[in-house]
RORO-674708 format. One record per residue (C-alpha): residue number from 1; residue in one letter; x, y, z. Coordinates in pm, 1 decimal. Example, Ala and Ser with C-alpha at 12.3 -4.5 7.8 and 13.67 -1.06 7.14 Angstrom:
+--------+-------+----------+----------+----------+
! drenmi ! lumlo !        X !        Y !        Z !
+--------+-------+----------+----------+----------+
!      1 !     A !   1230.0 !   -450.0 !    780.0 !
!      2 !     S !   1367.0 !   -106.0 !    714.0 !
+--------+-------+----------+----------+----------+
This chain:
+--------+-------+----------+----------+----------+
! drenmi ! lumlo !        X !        Y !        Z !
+--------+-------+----------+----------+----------+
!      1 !     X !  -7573.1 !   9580.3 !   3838.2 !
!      2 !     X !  -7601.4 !   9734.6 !   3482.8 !
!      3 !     X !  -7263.0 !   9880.4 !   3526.7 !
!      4 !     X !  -7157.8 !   9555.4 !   3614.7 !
!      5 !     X !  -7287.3 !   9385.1 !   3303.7 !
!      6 !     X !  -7174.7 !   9624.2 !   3094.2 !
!      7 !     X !  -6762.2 !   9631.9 !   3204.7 !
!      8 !     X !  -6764.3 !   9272.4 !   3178.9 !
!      9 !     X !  -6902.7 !   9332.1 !   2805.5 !
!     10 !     X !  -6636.1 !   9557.0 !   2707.7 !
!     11 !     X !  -6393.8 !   9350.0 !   2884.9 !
!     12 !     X !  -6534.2 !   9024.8 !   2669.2 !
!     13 !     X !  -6477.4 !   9216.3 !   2355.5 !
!     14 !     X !  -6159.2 !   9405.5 !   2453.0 !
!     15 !     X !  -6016.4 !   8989.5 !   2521.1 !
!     16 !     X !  -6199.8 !   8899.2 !   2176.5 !
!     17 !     X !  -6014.2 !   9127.0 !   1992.8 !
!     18 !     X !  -5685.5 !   9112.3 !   2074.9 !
!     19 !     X !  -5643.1 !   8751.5 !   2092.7 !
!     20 !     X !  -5560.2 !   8764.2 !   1688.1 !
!     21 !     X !  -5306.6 !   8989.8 !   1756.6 !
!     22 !     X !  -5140.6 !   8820.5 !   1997.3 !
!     23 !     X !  -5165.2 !   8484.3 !   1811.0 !
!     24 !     X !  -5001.0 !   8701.1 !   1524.1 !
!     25 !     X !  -4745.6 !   8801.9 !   1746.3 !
!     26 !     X !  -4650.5 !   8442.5 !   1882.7 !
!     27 !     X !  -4628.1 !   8335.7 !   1503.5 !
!     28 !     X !  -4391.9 !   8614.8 !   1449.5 !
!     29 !     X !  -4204.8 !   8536.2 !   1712.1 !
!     30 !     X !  -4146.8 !   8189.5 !   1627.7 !
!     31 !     X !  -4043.8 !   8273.1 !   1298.8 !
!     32 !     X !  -3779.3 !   8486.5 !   1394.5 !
!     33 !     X !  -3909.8 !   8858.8 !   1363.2 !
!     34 !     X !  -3857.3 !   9112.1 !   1621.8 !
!     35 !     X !  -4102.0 !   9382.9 !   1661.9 !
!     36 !     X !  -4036.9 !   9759.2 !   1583.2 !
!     37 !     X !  -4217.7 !  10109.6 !   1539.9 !
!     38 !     X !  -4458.7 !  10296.0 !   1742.1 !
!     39 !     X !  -4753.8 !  10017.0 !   1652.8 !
!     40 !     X !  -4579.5 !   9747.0 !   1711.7 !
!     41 !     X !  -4463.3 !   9661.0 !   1303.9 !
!     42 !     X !  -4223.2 !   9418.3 !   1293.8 !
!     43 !     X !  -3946.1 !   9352.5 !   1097.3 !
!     44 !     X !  -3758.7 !   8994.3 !    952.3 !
!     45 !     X !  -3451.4 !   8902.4 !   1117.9 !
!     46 !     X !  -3419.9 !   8548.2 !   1123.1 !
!     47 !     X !  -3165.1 !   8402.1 !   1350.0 !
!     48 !     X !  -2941.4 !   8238.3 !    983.3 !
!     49 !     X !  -2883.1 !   8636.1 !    895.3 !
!     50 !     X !  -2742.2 !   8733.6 !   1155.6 !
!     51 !     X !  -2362.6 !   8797.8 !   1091.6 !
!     52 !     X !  -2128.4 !   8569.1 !   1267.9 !
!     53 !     X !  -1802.4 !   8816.3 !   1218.9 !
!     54 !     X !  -1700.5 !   9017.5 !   1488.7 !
!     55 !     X !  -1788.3 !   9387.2 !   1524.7 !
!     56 !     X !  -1476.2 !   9602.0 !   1586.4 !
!     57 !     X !  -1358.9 !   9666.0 !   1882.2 !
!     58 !     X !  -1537.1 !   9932.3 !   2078.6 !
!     59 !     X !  -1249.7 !  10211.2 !   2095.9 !
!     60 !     X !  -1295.7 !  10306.5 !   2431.3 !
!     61 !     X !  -1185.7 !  10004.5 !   2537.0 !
!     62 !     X !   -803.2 !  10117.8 !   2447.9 !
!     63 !     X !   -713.5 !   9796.4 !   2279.4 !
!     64 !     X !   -541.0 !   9745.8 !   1935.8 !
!     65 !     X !   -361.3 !   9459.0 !   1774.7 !
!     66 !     X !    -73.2 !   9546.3 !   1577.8 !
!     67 !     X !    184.9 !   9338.7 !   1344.4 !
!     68 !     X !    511.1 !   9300.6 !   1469.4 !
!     69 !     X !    679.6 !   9335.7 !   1172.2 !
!     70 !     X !    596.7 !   9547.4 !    905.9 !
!     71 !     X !    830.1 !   9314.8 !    635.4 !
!     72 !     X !    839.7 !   8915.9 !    612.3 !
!     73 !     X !    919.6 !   8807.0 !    979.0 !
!     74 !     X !   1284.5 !   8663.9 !    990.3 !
!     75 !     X !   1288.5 !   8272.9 !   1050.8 !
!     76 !     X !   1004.2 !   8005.4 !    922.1 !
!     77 !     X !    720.6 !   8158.1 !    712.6 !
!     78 !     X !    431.5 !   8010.2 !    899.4 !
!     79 !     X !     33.3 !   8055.7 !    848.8 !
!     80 !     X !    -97.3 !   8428.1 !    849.5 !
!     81 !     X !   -294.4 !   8317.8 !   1204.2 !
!     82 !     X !     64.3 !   8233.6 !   1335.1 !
!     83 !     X !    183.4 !   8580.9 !   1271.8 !
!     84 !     X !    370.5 !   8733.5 !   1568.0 !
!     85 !     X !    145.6 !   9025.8 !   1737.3 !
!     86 !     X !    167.9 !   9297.3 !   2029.0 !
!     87 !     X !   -206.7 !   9397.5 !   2152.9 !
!     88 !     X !   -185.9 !   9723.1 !   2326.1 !
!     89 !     X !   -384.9 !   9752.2 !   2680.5 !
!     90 !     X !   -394.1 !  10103.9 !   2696.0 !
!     91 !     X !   -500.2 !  10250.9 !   3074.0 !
!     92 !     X !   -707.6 !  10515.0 !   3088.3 !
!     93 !     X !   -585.2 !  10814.7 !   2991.5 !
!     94 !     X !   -622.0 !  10993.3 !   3350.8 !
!     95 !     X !   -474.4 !  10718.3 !   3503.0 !
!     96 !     X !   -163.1 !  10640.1 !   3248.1 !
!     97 !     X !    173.9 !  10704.4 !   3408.5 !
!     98 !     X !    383.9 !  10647.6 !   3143.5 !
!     99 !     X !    532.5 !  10334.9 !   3185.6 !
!    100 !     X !    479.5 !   9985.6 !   2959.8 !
!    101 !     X !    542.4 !   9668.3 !   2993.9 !
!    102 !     X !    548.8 !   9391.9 !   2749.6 !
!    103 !     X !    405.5 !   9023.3 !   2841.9 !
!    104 !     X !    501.3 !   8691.5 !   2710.0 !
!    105 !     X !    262.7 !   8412.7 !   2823.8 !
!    106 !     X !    435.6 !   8091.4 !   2893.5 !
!    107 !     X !    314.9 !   7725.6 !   2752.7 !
!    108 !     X !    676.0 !   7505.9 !   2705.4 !
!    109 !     X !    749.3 !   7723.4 !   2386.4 !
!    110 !     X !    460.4 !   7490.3 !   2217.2 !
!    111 !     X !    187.5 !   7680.9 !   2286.1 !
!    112 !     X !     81.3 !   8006.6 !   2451.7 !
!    113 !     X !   -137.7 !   8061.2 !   2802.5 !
!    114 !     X !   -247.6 !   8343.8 !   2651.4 !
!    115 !     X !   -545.8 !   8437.0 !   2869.4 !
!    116 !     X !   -439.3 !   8342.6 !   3227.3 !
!    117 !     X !    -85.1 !   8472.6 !   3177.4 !
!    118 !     X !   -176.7 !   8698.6 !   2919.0 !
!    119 !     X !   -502.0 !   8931.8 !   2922.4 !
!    120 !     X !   -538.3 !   8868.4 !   3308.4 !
!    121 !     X !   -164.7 !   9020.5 !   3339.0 !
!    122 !     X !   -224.3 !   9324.6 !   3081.8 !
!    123 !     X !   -524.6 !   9393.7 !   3249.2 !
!    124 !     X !   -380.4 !   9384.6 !   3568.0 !
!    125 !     X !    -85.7 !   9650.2 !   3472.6 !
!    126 !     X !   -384.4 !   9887.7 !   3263.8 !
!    127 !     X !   -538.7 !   9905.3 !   3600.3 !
!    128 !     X !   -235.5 !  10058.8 !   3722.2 !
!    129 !     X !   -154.5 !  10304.5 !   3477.5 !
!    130 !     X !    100.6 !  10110.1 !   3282.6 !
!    131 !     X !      3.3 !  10048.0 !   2925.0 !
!    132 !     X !     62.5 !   9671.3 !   2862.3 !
!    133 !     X !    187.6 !   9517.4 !   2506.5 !
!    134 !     X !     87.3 !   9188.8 !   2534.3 !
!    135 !     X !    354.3 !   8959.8 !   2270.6 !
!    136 !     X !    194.2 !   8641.4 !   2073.6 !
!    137 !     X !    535.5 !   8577.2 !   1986.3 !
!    138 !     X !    609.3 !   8202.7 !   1748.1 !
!    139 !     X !    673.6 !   7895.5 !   1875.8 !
!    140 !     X !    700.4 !   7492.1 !   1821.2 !
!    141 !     X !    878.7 !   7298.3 !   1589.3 !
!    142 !     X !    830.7 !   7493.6 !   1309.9 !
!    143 !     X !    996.7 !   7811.8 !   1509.2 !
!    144 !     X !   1278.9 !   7707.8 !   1688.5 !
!    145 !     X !   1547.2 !   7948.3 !   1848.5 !
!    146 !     X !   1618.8 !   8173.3 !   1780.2 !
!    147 !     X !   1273.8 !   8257.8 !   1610.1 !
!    148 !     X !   1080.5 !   8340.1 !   1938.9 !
!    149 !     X !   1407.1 !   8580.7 !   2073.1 !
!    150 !     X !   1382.3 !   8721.6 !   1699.5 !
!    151 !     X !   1029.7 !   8843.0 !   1837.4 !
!    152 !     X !   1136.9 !   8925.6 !   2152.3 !
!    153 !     X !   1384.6 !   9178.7 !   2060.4 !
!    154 !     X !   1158.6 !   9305.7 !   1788.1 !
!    155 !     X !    876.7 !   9381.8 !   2072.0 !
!    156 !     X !   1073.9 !   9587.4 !   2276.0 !
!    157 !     X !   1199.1 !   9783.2 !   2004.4 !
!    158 !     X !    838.4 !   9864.6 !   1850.9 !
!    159 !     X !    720.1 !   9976.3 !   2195.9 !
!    160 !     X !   1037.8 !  10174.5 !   2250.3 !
!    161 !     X !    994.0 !  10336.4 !   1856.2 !
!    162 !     X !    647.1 !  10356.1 !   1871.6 !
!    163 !     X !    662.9 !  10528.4 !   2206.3 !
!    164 !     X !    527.2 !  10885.7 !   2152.9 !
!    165 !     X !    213.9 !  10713.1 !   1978.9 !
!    166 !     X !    123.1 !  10536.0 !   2291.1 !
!    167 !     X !    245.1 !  10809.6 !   2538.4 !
!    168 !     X !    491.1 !  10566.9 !   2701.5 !
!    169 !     X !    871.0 !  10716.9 !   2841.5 !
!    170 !     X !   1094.4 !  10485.5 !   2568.4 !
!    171 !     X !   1340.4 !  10480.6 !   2918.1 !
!    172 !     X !   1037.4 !  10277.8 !   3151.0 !
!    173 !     X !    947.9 !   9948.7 !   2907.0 !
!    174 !     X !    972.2 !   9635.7 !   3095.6 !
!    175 !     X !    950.0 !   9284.1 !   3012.1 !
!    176 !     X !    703.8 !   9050.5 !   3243.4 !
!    177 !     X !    689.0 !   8662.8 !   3107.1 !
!    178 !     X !    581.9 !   8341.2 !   3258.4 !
!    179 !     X !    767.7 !   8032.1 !   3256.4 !
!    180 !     X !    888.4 !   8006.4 !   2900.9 !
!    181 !     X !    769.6 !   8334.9 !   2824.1 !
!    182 !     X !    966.9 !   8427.4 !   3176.7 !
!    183 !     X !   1287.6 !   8230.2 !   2978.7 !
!    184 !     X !   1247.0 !   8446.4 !   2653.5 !
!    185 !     X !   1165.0 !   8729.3 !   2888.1 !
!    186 !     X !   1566.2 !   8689.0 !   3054.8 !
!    187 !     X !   1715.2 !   8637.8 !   2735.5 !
!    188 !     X !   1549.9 !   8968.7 !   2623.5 !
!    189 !     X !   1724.3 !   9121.4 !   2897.3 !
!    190 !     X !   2041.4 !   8924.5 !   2909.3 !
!    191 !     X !   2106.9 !   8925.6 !   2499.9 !
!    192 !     X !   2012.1 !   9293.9 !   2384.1 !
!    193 !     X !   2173.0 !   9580.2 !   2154.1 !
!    194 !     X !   2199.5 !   9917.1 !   2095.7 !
!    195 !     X !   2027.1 !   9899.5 !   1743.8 !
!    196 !     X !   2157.6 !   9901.9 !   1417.0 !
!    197 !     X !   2207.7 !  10281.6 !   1289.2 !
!    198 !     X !   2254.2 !  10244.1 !    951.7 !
!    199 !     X !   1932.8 !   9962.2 !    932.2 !
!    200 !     X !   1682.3 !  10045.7 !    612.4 !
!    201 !     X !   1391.7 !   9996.8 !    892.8 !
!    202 !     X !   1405.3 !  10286.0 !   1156.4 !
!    203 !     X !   1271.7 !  10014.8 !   1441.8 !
!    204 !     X !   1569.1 !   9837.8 !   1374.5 !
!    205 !     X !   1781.1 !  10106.8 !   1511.7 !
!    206 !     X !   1657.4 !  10153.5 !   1856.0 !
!    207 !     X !   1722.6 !   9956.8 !   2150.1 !
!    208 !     X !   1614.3 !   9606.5 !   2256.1 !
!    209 !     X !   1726.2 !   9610.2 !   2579.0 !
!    210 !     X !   1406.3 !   9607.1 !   2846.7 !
!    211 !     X !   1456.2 !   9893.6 !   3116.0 !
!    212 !     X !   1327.3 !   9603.3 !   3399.7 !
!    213 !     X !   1243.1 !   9293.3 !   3406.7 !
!    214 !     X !    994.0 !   9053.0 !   3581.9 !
!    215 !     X !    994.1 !   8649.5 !   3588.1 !
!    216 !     X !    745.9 !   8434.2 !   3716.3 !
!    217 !     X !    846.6 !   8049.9 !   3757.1 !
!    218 !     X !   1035.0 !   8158.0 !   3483.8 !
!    219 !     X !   1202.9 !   7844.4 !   3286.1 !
!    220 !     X !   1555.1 !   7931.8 !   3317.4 !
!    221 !     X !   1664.6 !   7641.2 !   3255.3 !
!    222 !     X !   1550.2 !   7505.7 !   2915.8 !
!    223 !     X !   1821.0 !   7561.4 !   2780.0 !
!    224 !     X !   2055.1 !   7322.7 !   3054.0 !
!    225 !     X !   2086.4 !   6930.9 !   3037.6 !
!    226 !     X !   1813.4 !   6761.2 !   3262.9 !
!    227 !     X !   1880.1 !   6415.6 !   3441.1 !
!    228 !     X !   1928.5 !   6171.5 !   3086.3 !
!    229 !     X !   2176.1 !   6485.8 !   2977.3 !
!    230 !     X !   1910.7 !   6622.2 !   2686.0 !
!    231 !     X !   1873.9 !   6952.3 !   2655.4 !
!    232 !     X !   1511.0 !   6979.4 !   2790.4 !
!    233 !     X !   1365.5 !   7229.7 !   2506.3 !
!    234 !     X !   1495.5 !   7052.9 !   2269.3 !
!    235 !     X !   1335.3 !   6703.6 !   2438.0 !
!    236 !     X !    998.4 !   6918.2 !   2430.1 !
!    237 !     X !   1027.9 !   7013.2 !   2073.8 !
!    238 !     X !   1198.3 !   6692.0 !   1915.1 !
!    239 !     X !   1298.2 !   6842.1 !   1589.2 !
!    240 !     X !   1640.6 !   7019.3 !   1659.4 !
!    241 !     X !   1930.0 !   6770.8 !   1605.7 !
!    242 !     X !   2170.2 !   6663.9 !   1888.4 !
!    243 !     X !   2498.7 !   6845.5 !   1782.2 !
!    244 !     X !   2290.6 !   7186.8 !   1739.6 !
!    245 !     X !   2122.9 !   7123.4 !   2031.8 !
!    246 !     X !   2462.2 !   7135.1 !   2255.4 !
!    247 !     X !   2522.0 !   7498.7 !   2167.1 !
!    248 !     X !   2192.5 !   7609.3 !   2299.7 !
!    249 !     X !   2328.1 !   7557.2 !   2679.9 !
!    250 !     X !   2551.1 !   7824.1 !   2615.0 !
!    251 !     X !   2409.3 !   8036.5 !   2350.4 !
!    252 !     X !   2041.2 !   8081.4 !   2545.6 !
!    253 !     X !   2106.1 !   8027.9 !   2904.0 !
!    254 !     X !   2036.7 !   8341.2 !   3071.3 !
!    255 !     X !   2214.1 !   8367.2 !   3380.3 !
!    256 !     X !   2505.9 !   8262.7 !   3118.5 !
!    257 !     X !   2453.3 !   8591.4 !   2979.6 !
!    258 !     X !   2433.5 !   8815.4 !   3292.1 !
!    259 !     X !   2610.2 !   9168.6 !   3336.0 !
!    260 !     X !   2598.6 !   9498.8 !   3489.8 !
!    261 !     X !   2372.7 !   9595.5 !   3194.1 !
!    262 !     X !   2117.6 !   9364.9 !   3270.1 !
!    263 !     X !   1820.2 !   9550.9 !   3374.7 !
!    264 !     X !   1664.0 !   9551.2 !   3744.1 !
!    265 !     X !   1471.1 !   9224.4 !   3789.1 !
!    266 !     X !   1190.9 !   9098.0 !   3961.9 !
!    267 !     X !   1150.6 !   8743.4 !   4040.9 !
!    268 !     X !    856.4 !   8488.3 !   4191.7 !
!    269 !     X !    859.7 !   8147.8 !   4190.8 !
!    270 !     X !    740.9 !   7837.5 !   4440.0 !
!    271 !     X !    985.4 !   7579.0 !   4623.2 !
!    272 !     X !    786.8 !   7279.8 !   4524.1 !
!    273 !     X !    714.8 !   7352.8 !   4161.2 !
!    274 !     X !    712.3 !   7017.8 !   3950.7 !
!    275 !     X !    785.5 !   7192.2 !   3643.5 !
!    276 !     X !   1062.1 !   7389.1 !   3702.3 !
!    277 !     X !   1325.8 !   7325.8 !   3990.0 !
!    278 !     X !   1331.7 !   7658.5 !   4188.6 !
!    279 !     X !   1712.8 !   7668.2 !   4138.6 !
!    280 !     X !   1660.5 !   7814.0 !   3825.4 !
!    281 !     X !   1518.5 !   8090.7 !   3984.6 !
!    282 !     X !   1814.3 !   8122.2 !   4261.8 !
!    283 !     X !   2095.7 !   8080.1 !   3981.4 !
!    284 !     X !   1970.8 !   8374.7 !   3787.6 !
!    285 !     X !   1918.3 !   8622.9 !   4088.7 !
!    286 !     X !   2250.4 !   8519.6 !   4222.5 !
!    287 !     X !   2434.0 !   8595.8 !   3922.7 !
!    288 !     X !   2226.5 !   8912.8 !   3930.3 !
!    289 !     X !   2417.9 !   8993.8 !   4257.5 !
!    290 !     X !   2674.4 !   8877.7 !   4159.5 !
!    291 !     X !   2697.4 !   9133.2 !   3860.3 !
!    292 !     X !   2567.1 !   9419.8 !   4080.9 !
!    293 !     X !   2235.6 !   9457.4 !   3894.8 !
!    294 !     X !   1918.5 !   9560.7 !   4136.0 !
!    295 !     X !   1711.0 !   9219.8 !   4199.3 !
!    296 !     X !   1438.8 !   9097.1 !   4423.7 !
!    297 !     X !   1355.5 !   8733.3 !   4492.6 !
!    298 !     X !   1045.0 !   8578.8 !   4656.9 !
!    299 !     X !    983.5 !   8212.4 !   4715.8 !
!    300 !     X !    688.4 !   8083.1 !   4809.6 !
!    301 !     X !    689.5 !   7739.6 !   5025.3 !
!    302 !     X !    396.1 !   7555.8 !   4779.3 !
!    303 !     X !    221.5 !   7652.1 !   4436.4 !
!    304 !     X !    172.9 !   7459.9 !   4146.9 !
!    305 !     X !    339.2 !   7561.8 !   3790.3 !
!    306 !     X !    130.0 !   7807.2 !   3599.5 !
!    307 !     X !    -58.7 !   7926.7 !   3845.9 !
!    308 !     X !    -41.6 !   8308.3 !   3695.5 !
!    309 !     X !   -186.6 !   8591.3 !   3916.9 !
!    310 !     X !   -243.8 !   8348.7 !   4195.6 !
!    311 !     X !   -534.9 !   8190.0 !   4056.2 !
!    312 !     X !   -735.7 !   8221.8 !   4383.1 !
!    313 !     X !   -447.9 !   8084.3 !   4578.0 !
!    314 !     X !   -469.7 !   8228.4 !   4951.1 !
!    315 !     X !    -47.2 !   8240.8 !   5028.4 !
!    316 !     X !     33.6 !   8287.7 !   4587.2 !
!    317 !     X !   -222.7 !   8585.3 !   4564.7 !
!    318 !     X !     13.3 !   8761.6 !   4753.1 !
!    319 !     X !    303.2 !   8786.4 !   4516.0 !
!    320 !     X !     82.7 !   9031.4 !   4250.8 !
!    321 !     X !     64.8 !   9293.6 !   4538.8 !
!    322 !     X !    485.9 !   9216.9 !   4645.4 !
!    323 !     X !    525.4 !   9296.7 !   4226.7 !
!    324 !     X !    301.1 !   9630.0 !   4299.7 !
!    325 !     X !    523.7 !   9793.6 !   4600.5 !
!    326 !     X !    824.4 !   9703.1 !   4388.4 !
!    327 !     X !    711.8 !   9841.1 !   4072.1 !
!    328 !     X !    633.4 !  10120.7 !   4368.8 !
!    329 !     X !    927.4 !  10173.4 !   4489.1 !
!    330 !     X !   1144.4 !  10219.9 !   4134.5 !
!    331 !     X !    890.9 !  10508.5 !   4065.0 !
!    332 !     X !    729.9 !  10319.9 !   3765.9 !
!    333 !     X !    348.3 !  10308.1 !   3907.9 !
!    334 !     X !    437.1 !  10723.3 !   3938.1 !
!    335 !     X !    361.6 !  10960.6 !   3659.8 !
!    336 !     X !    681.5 !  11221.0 !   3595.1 !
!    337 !     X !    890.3 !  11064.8 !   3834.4 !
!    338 !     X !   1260.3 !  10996.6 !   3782.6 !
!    339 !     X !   1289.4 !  10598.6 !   3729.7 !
!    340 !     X !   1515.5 !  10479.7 !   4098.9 !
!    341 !     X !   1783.0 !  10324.8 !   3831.3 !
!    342 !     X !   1717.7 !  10526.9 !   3512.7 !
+--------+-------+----------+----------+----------+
């Protein structure tokens, strides 16, 4: 019984005395200090110093954000956030086979779906050893063509320069875009040169021309009349006047532009897309065939425009793993392997 008396004593007095400090804690608490040390110290750190910048990126993570030109960008000086860009999506290094790939989100050449058809796509190729280069390339009225080609060409040629620095084969860089990005993507492979030898910038005098190719629901045809006869990227962007306009048909039609030289290409699209008519898809892969040049074509039955990867889609998740036995079967997902049309 005296034992008895005597814990619940001790416990009275343990309860007594540390009800200050836990009052004191609470009070700390709510005035924004976090606790420290061995003896429970705390220190300040109320929530209006905390920094609101962004910590560097971790480096493990194998991504790095690099200007595309290292002089004044030919075409419309724009704000520095409009600055064209190439974020690298480096695989890991066990894994890397060598070949990269450059992506060019879509978004009507007025703005850029930069997440679905841009990080979710570089991600996708890092995961398969291909180190990704994803393009923020310019756009809108204040950059019309050939501004965002400008870019284009300049991507491929920094990848292809810059090649030993990433460990990429300057022989296995493709080109992957989505619908307008899939347009600028075909005109990268359709209007390319050999580089300029005797250009004051060493980039300058490498190749633009993309080694393959891949379009999804590409816009092929924003450069072609539409039913009231307007040019339909210049109907989108409103700013380029009439008589120009007329020479864009010709000047940045892809399948206009077609040849032997035009790398092997990929190409996915749906039959009922509401955005672009799926014959802009067929025209371009038959004048691939045409021309000789190493092409693959699927159509789906039904899929909305933009739907990227799939997006969850039961039948349109499928295309991602048709792109991966392809990409399979020209040796490009295979380290040290002669490319199938190298």
């Amino acid at each position: 019984m005296i034992g008895r008396r005597v814990s619940s004593v001790l416990l009275a007095v343990a309860i007594a005395a540390a009800i200050p400090h836990l009052a004191a804690a609470q009070g700390r608490k709510a005035a924004g200090e976090t606790p420290t040390g061995d003896a429970g110290a705390s220190r300040l750190a109320p929530q209006a110093a905390r920094s609101k910048a962004p910590l560097p990126l971790e480096p493990g993570l194998g991504l790095t954000t690099l200007p595309l030109w290292n002089r004044a960008a030919p075409g419309p000086a724009g704000p520095p956030s409009a600055a064209p860009t190439l974020t690298v999506f480096a695989p890991v290094p066990q894994h890397a086979n060598g070949a990269a790939v450059i992506v060019a989100p879509g978004g009507a050449y007025l703005h850029l779906a930069i997440a679905s058809e841009g990080r979710e796509v570089a991600d996708w190729f890092a995961s398969r050893g291909v180190t990704a280069f994803l393009l923020k390339y310019r756009y809108g009225p204040r950059n019309p063509f050939p501004t965002p080609l400008l870019d284009a060409q300049r991507a491929v040629r920094l990848v292809r320069y810059e090649a030993a620095e990433y460990r990429v084969d300057p022989h296995r860089i493709g080109f992957i875009g989505f619908s307008a990005g899939g347009h600028l993507a075909a005109l990268a492979g359709t209007l390319f040169d050999a580089g300029n030898p005797n250009a004051p910038d060493p980039i300058d005098r490498v190749s633009s021309r993309p080694d393959f190719l891949i379009l999804a629901y590409a816009w092929l045809n924003a450069m072609q009349p539409n039913a009231k006869g307007w040019i339909t990227y210049c109907s989108v962007l409103k700013v380029i006047p009439a008589a120009e306009c007329r020479s864009y048909e010709k000047a940045y039609t892809p399948a206009l532009h077609v040849t032997a030289k035009t790398p092997p290409t990929f190409l996915y699209a749906t039959t009922d897309d509401m955005t672009v008519p799926v014959q802009a898809s067929v025209d371009f892969y038959e004048a691939l065939v045409r021309a000789h040049v190493p092409a693959e074509l699927h159509l789906f039955a039904h899929g909305r425009h933009g739907s990227a990867l799939g997006s969850g889609d039961p039948a349109l998740d499928l295309w991602p793993e048709l792109l991966e036995r392809w990409l399979r079967d020209q040796g490009l997902l295979a380290p040290k392997q002669a490319w199938r049309y190298r």
